[in-house]
matplotlib code that plots the C-alpha trace (Angstrom):
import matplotlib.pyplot as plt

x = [107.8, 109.8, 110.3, 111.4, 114.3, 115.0, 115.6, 117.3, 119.5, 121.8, 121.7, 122.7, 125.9, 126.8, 126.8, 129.0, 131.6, 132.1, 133.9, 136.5, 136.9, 138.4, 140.5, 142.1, 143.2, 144.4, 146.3, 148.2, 149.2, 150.4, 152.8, 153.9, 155.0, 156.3, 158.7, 159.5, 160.5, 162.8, 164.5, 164.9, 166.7, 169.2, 170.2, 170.1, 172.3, 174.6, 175.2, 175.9, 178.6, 179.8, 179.8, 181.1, 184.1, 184.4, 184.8, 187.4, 189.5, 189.5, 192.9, 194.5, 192.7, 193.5, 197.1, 197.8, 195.6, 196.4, 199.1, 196.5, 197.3, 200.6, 202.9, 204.8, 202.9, 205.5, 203.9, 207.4, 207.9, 204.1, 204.0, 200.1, 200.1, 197.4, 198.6, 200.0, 196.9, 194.6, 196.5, 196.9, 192.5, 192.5, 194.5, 193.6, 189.9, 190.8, 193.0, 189.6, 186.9, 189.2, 189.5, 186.0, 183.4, 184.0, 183.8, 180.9, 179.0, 179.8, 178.8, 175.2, 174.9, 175.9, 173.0, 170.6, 170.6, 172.7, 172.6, 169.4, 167.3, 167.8, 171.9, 171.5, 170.2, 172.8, 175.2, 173.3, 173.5, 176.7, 177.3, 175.1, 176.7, 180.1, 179.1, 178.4, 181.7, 183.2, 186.2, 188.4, 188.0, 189.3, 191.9, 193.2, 192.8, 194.5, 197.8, 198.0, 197.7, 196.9, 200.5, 203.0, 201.9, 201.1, 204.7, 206.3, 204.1, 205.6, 209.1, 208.4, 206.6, 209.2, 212.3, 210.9, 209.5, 212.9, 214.3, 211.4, 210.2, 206.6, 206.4, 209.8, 208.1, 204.5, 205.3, 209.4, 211.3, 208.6, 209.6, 206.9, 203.3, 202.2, 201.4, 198.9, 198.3, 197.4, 194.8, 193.2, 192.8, 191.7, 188.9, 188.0, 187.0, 185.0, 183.4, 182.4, 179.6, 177.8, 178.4, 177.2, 173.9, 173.1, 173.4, 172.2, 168.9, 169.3, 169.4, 166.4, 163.9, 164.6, 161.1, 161.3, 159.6, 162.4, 164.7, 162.7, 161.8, 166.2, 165.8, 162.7, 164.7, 167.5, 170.1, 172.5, 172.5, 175.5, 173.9, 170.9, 172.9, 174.3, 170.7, 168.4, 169.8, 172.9, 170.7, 168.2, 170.5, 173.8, 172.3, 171.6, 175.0, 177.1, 175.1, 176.1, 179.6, 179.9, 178.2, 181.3, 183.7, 182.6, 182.7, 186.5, 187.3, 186.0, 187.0, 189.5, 190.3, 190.9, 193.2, 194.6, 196.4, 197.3, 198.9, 201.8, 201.2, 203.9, 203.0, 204.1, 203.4, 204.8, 203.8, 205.2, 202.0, 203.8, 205.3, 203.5, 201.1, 198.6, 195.8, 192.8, 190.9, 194.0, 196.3, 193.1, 192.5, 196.7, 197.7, 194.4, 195.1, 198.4, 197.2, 196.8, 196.7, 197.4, 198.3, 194.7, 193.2, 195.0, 193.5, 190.2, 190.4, 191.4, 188.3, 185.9, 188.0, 187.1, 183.4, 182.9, 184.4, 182.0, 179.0, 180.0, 180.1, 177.0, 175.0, 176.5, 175.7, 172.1, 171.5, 172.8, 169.9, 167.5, 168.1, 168.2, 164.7, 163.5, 164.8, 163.4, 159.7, 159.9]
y = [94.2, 95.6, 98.9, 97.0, 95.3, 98.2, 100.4, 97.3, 96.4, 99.6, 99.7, 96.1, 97.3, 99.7, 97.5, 95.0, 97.4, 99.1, 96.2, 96.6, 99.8, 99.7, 96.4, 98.4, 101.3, 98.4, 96.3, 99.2, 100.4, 96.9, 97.0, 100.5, 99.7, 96.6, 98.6, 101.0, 98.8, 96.9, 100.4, 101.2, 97.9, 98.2, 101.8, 100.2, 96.8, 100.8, 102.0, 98.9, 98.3, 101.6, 101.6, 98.4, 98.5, 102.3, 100.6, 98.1, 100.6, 103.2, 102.2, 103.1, 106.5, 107.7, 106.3, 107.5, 110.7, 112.4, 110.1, 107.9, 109.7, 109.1, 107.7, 104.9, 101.4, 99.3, 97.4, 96.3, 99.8, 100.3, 103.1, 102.6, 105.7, 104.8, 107.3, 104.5, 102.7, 105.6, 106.4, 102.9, 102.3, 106.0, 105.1, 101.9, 103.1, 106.2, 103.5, 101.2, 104.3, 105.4, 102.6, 101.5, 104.0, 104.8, 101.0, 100.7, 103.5, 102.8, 99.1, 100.5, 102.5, 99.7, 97.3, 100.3, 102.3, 100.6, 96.6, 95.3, 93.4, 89.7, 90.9, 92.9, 90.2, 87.5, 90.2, 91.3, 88.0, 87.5, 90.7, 90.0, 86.4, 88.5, 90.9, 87.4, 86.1, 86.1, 88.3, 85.7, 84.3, 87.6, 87.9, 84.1, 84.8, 87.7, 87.0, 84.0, 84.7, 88.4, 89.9, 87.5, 88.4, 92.4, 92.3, 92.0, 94.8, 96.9, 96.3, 97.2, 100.5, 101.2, 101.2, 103.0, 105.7, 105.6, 109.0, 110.9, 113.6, 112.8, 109.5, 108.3, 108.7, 107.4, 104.0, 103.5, 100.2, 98.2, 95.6, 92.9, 92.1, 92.7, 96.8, 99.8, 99.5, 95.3, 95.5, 99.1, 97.0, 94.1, 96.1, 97.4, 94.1, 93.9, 97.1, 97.3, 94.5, 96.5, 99.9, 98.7, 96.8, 100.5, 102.6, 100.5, 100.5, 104.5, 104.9, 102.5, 104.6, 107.8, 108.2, 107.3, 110.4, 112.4, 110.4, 110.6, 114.1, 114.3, 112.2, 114.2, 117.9, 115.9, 115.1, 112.3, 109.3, 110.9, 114.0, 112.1, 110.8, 113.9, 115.9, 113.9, 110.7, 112.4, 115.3, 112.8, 109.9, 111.9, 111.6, 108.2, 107.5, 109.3, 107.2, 104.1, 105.4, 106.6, 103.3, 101.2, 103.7, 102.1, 98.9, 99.5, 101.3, 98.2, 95.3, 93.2, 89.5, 90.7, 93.2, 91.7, 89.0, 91.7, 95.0, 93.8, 94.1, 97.5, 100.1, 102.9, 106.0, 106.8, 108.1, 104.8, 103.3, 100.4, 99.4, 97.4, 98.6, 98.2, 99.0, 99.6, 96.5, 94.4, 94.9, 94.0, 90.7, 90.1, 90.8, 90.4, 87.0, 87.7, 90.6, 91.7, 94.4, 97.9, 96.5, 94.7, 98.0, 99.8, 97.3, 97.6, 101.5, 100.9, 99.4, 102.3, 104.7, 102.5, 102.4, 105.7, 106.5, 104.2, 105.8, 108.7, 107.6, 106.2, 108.8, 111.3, 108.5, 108.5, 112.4, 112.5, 110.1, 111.8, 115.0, 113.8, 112.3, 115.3, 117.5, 114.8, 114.9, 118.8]
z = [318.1, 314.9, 316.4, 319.9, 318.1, 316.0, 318.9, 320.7, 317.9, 318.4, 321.8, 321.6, 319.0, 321.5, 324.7, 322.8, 321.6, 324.8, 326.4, 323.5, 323.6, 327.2, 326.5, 323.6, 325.6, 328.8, 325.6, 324.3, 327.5, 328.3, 325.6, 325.8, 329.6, 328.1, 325.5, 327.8, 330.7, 327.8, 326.7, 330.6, 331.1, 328.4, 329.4, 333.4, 332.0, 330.4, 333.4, 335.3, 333.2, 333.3, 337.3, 337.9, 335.5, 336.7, 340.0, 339.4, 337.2, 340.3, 341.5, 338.0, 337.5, 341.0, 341.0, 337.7, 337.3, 334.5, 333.6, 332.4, 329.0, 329.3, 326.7, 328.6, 329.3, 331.4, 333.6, 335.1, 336.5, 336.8, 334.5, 332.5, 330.2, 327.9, 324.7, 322.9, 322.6, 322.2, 318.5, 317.9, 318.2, 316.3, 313.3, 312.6, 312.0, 310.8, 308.0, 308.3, 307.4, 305.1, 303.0, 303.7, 303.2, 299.4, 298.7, 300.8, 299.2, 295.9, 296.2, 298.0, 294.8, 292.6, 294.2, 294.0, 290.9, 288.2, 288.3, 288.3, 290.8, 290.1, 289.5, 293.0, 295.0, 295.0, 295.8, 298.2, 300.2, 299.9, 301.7, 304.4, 305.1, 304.8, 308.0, 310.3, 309.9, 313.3, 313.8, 315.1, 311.6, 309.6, 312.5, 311.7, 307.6, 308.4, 310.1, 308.3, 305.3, 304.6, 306.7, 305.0, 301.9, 302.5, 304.1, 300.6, 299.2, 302.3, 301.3, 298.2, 298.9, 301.9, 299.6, 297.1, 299.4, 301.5, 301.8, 300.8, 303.6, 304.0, 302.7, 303.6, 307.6, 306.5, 304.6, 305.3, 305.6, 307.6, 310.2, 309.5, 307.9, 311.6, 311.6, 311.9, 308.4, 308.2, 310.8, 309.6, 306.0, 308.3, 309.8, 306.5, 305.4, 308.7, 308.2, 305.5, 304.6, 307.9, 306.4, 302.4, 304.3, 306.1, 302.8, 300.7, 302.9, 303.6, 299.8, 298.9, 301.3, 298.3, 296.5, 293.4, 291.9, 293.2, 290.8, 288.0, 288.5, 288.2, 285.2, 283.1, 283.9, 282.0, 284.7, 284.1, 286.6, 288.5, 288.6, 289.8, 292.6, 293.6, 293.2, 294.2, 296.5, 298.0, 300.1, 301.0, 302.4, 303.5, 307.6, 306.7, 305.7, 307.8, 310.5, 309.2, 308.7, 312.3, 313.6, 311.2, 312.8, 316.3, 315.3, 314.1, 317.3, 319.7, 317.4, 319.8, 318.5, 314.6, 315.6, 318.2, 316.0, 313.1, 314.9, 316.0, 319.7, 320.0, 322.8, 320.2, 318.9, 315.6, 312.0, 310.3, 309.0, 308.3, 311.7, 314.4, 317.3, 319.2, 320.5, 323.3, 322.7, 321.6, 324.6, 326.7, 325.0, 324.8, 328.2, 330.6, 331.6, 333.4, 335.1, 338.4, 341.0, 339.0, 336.1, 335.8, 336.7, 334.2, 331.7, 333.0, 332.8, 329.0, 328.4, 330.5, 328.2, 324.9, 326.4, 326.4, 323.2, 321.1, 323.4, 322.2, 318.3, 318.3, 320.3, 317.5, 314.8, 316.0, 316.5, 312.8, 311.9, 313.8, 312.8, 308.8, 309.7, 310.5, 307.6, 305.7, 307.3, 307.1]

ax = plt.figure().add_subplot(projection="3d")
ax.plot(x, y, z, "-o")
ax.set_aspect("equal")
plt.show()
C-alpha cells in the first residue's frame, strides 16, 4: 500500500499541475491580445483624426497649395497663408523652453541631491498640483493680471533698449502686455511643473553607487552631477524637454488670451501675435466655407508637428535606455 501511494502521490502532483500550466500560457495570451488591441486602438483613434480632419481641410490645401505657407491671413480677401502663425507657435515655445528647462532642471536637482527628503516632499506636491491646473486658469491669471503688470516692465525695457541695433528690434517700445513674450512666460509656468515631475523621476532612477563611487574618487557634488547623473539622465531629460516643448506648441486657451491675437511676423518680442492653436480657438466659431478649412488645416499642420516632437522625444528615451542597459 505505501509504495502504491508513494508512486501515486507524484503522479497525483503532476496531473494537478498540468491543468495550470495550460491556463497560464491561455491567461497571458489573453492579456497580451488585450494590450495589444489597446495600443492598436490608440494609433487607429491617430489616424482617424488625421484622415478626417485631413479631409475637411482638403479644400484649403488644394486651393491654397503652397500658399498655405504664406504670410498673409485675411480671410476677407480669402488669402490663408499660415506663416504668421507657424513663428508665432515657434517662438512662443522656443520663449517657454527657454525660460523653462533651466528652472525645471535645477528644481529636479534641488528635490534630488541637495534638500532632503521630508524638505523634498512638500515641494514635490506642490508641483504636482501645479501641472493640473487647467490652462484656462493661467490664461485668465494671466491677462488679468500677469500682462498689465509685465506691460510696465516692457516700457521700461523698450526705452531703454530704444535705438540700440539688436535689441532696439528684439524688446523696442511695446504696444501692450498682450505679446510673444507674455504668453512664452505664460507657457513656462505651464511647462514647467510637467518638465520638473519627468527629471526629477529620470534623475531618481541613477544608482546610487555611481554617485558615491563620484563622491569616494573625491568629486565635488557638481562634479557629481556632471560625472555621474548628467550622462546617465541627459535622454531622460531631453525627453521630457521635448515632450514640454509639445505641450507649449499645442497649448490653445492660455495663449489664446495672452498673445495678442496679431497675424504677424516680426522680431519684436514684445509686440502681439498669435498663433496655431490660438487663432483656432479665437476665430472657429465664425467660420465657414474656406476660411473654416483653412482653420482646420492649421490644426492638421499643428498635429503633425507635436507627432513629430514626441516620436523624436520618445526615440531619445529609447535609445538612452539602451545605452544605459548596454
Amino acid at each position: 500500500m505505501s509504495t502504491v501511494t508513494q508512486q501515486a502521490g507524484p503522479a497525483g502532483m503532476a496531473g494537478s499541475a498540468h491543468p495550470l500550466a495550460q491556463r497560464r500560457p491561455l491567461g497571458d495570451r489573453g492579456f497580451q491580445i488585450l494590450a495589444l488591441s489597446c495600443g492598436l486602438l490608440v494609433l487607429v483613434i491617430l489616424v482617424l483624426i488625421a484622415v478626417t480632419t485631413t479631409q475637411q481641410a482638403s479644400q484649403w490645401f488644394t486651393t491654397e497649395g503652397w500658399g498655405i505657407f504664406g504670410s498673409v491671413w485675411n480671410p476677407a480677401a480669402n488669402q490663408f497663408g499660415a506663416l504668421a502663425f507657424i513663428y508665432g507657435t515657434a517662438i512662443t515655445a522656443a520663449i517657454a523652453i527657454i525660460m523653462s528647462v533651466p528652472v525645471s532642471v535645477g528644481i529636479a536637482l534641488l528635490l534630488t541631491e541637495v534638500v532632503p527628503y521630508r524638505v523634498s516632499r512638500p515641494i514635490v506636491y506642490v508641483i504636482d498640483l501645479l501641472a493640473v491646473v487647467p490652462s484656462v486658469v493661467w490664461g485668465l491669471w494671466g491677462i488679468l493680471v500677469f500682462a498689465p503688470w509685465i506691460g510696465k516692465v516692457y516700457s521700461d525695457i523698450g526705452s531703454a533698449v530704444n535705438g540700440i541695433p539688436v535689441l532696439g528690434a528684439l524688446f523696442g517700445p511695446p504696444t501692450s502686455g498682450a505679446s510673444f513674450f507674455t504668453a512664452g512666460v505664460i507657457l513656462a509656468f505651464m511647462i514647467t511643473p510637467i518638465v520638473t515631475s519627468l527629471s526629477r523621476e529620470v534623475i531618481a532612477t541613477v544608482p546610487a553607487i555611481d554617485k558615491e563611487g563620484a563622491y569616494a574618487l573625491g568629486a565635488t557634488r557638481l562634479e557629481m552631477i556632471t560625472g555621474a547623473i548628467w550622462p546617465h539622465s541627459k535622454g531622460g531629460i531631453t525627453g521630457a524637454v521635448l515632450l514640454g516643448l509639445g505641450r507649449a506648441m499645442g497649448e490653445t486657451i492660455a495663449a489664446a488670451l495672452v498673445i495678442g491675437s496679431s497675424a504677424t511676423i516680426t522680431s519684436h518680442l514684445f509686440a502681439p501675435g498669435d498663433s496655431m492653436p490660438a487663432v483656432i480657438a479665437n476665430q472657429f466659431g465664425e467660420a465657414s466655407g474656406l476660411f473654416r478649412s483653412a482653420l482646420i488645416g492649421l490644426g492638421v499642420l499643428l498635429f503633425a508637428f507635436t507627432i513629430i516632437i514626441n516620436i523624436i522625444a520618445r526615440t531619445i528615451v529609447g535609445r538612452s535606455a539602451e545605452q544605459g542597459t548596454a
